[in-house]
C-alpha positions in Angstrom: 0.0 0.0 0.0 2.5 2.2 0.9 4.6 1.6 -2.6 0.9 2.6 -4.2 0.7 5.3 -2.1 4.3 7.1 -3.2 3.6 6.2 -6.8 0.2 8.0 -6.4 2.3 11.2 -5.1 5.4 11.3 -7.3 2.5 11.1 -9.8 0.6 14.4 -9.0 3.7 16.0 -8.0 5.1 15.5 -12.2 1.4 16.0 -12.9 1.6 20.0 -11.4 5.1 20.2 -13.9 3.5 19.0 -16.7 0.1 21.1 -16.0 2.6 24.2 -15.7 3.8 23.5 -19.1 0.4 22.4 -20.8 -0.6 25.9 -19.4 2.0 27.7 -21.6 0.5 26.4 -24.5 -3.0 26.6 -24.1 -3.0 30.5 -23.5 -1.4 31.1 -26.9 -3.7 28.3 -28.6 -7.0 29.6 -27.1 -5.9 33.5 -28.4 -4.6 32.8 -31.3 -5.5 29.1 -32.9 -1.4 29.1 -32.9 -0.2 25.3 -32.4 3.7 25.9 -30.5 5.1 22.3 -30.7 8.5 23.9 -29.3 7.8 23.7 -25.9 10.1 21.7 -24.4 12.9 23.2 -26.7 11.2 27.0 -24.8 11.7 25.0 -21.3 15.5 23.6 -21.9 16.2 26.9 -23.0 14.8 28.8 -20.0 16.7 26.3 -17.6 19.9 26.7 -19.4 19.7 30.6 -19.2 19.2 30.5 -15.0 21.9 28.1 -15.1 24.3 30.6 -17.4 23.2 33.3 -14.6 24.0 31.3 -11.7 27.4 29.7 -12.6 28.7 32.1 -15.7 27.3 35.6 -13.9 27.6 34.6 -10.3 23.8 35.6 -9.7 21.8 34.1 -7.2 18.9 32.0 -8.4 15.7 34.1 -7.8 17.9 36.8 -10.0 19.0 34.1 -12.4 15.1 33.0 -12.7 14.0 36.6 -13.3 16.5 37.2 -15.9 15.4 34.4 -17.4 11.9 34.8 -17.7 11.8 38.3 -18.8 14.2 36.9 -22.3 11.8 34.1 -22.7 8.9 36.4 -22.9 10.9 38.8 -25.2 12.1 35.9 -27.5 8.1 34.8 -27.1 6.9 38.3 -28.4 10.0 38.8 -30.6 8.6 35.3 -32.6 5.1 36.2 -32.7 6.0 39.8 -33.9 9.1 38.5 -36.3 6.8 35.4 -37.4 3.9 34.5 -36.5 1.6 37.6 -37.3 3.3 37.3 -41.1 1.1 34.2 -41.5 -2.0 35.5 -40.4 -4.7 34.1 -42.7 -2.4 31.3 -43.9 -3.5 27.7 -43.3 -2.9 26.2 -39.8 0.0 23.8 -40.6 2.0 27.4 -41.4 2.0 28.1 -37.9 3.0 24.3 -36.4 5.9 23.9 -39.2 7.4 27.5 -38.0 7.5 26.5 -34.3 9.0 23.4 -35.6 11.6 25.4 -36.7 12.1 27.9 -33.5 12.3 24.5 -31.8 15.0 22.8 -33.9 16.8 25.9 -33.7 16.5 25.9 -29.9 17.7 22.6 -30.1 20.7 23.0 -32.0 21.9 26.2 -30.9 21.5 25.7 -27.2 24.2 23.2 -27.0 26.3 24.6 -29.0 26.3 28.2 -27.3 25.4 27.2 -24.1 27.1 23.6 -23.8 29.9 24.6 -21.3 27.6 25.7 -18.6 26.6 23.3 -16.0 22.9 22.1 -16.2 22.5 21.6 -12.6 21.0 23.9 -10.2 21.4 25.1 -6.8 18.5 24.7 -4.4 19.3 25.5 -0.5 16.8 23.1 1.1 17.4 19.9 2.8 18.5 16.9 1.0 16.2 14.5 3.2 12.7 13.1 1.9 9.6 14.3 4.0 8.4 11.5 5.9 4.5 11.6 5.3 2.3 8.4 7.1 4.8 6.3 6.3 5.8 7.7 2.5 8.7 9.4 1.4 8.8 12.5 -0.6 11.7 14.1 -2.4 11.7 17.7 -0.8 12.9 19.1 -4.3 9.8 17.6 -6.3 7.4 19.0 -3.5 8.8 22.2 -3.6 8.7 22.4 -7.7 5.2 21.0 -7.3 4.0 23.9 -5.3 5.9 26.3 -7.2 3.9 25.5 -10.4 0.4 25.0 -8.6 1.3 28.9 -7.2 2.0 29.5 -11.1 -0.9 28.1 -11.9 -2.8 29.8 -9.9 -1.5 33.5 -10.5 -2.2 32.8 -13.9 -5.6 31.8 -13.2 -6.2 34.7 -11.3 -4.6 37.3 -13.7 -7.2 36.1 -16.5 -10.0 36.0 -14.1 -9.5 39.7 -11.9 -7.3 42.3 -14.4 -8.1 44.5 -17.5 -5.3 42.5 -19.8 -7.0 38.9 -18.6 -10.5 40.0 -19.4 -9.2 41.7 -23.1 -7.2 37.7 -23.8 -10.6 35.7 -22.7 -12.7 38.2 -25.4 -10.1 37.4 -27.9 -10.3 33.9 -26.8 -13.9 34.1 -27.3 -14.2 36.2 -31.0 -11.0 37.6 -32.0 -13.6 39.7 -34.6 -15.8 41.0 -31.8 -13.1 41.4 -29.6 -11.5 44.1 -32.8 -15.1 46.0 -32.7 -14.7 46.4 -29.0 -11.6 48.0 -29.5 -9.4 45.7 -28.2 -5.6 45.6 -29.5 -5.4 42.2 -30.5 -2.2 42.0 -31.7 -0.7 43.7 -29.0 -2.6 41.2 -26.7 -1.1 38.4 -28.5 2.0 39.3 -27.7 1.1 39.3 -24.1 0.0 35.4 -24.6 3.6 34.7 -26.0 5.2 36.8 -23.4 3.7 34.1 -20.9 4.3 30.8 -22.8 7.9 32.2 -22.1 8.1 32.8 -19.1 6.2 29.9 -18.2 8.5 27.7 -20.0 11.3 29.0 -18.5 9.8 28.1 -15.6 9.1 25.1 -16.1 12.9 24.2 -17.1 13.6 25.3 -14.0 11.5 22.9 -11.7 11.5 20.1 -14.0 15.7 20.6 -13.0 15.1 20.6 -9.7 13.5 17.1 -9.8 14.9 15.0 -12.6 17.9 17.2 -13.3 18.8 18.9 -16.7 20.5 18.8 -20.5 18.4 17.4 -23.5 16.5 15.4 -21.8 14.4 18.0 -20.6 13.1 17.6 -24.0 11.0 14.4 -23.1 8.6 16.8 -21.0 7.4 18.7 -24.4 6.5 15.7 -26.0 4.5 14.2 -22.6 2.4 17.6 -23.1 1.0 16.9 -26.0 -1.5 13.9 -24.8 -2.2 15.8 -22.2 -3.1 18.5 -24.2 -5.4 15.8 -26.2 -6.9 14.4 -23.9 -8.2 17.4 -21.7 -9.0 19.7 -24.5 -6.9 22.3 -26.3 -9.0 24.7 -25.5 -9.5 24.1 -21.8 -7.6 24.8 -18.8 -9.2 23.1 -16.0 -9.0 20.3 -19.0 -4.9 20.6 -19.1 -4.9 20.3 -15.3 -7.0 16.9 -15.1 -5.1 15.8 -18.1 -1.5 16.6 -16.4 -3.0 15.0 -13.2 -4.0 11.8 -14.9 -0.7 11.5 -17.0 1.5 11.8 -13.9 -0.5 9.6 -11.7 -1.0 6.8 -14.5 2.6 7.0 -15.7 4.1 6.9 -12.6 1.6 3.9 -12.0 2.8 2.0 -15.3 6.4 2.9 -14.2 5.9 0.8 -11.2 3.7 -2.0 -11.8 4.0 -2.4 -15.6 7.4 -1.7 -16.7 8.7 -4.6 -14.9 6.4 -6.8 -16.6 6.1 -5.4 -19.9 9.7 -4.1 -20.4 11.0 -0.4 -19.5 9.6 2.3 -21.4 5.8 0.9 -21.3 5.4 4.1 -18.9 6.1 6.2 -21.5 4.1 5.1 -24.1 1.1 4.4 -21.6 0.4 8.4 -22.8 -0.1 7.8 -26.2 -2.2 4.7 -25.9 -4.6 6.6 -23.7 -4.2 9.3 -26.1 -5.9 7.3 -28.9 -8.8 5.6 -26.6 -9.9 9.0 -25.6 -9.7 10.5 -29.2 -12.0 7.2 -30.0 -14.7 8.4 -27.6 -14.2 12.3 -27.4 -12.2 13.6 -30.6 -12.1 17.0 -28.8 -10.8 16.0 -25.6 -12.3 15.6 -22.1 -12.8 19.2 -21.5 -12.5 20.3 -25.1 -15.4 22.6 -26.9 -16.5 20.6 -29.8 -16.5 22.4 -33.4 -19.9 22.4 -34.9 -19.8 23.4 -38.7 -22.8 24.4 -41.0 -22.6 23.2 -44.4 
């Protein structure tokens, strides 16, 4: 029970990572329509940056973190202003075979400019597991777990109590309407970009502090995407029960499964539930359906 029990955990403690991430992209995708399949390129980037700042510049982390964010959101509203509003009216796949692009970039250049730096990360908490009714919990996972829920939450409640939240959801809503209104879409678009940034970079970071870093920070983009499937594109509270279910179920499969089917069935676990859902619901949990007259 107890080995249940700390798979559970670990589970929802990756889940509030992955929902962090997830997050990133569905507040572009619900202003915009814009797919961003670079986001774990966005997130290895922003983790390598705090790590330049902390062992290249000697800056502490919450300076390194800060740095960090604020050029992930100008290299997020430098692409949408450099890129991404040049295709406006094009077809959809435009948009995913340019962020294709950003991310192979990413990918390449990171390594190459960045390779010298150390990947790891500082974090001045102690190394011992909290002892919770009997299960252990890796105090570095906890802490990046509540980290992103706080994310999560200020970004909830930014789109829910200011001026700039309220202008994104009407844009969310009718991009046209939201034009007749008065509203400076574009400008507003860049704000959306300006968070999947930061977000990203923020999510490098805490996915460091659990599982370490280097290119294989990469994996975490591609575990967004069923999530992103399976709760709905379009939906938020969607991308949290998707990130929820992913964690808990891979981190199930990792224990029970892998040892009987061979290791790795924990990572495609993801997929396969991808395509049962898509089955049942081709919009996702959470997703709004598209209803077309013809």
């Amino acid at each position: 029970m107890r080995f249940f029990a700390a798979l559970l955990v670990n589970g929802l403690l990756a889940g509030a990572i992955y929902a962090l991430l997830a997050l990133a992209f569905v507040v572009v995708y619900k202003a915009s329509g814009a797919i961003n399949l670079a986001l774990g390129e966005l997130a290895l980037l922003g983790s390598r940056l705090v790590a330049t700042g902390v062992h290249a510049l000697g800056l502490g982390l919450a300076s390194s973190v800060v740095g960090a964010g604020t050029a992930m959101a100008a290299i997020g509203v430098g692409f949408n202003r450099l890129v991404l509003q040049h295709l406006l009216g094009r077809p959809l796949i435009a948009s995913i075979m340019v962020t294709l692009g950003l991310g192979a970039l990413i990918r390449g250049a990171t390594p190459l400019v960045l390779g010298a730096v150390p990947g790891s990360l500082p974090l001045a908490i102690p190394p011992d597991p909290f002892d919770v009714l009997g299960v252990l919990i890796a105090a570095e996972k906890l802490l990046a777990a509540i980290i992103a829920l706080l994310c999560i939450a200020g970004v909830g409640a930014f789109f829910r109590f200011t001026r700039t939240g309220l202008a994104l959801r009407a844009i969310a809503d009718d991009q046209q309407v939201a034009l007749a209104m008065g509203i400076d879409v574009p400008g507003h678009l860049a704000i959306t970009w300006a968070m999947a940034g930061g977000l990203s970079a923020v999510t490098g970071v805490l996915w460091t502090f659990g599982t370490g870093g280097g290119l294989g920070m990469l994996i975490i983009g591609l575990k967004v995407f069923p999530i992103l499937v399976i709760g709905g594109l379009d939906s938020a509270p969607g991308t949290m029960v998707g990130a929820a279910l992913i964690g808990v179920l891979e981190s199930l499969a990792a224990g029970y499964l892998d040892p009987l089917l061979g290791a790795g069935f924990s990572g495609v676990l993801p997929y396969l539930l991808l395509l049962a859902v898509l089955l049942v619901r081709p919009h996702g949990m959470f997703g709004s359906a598209r209803i077309e007259r013809v």
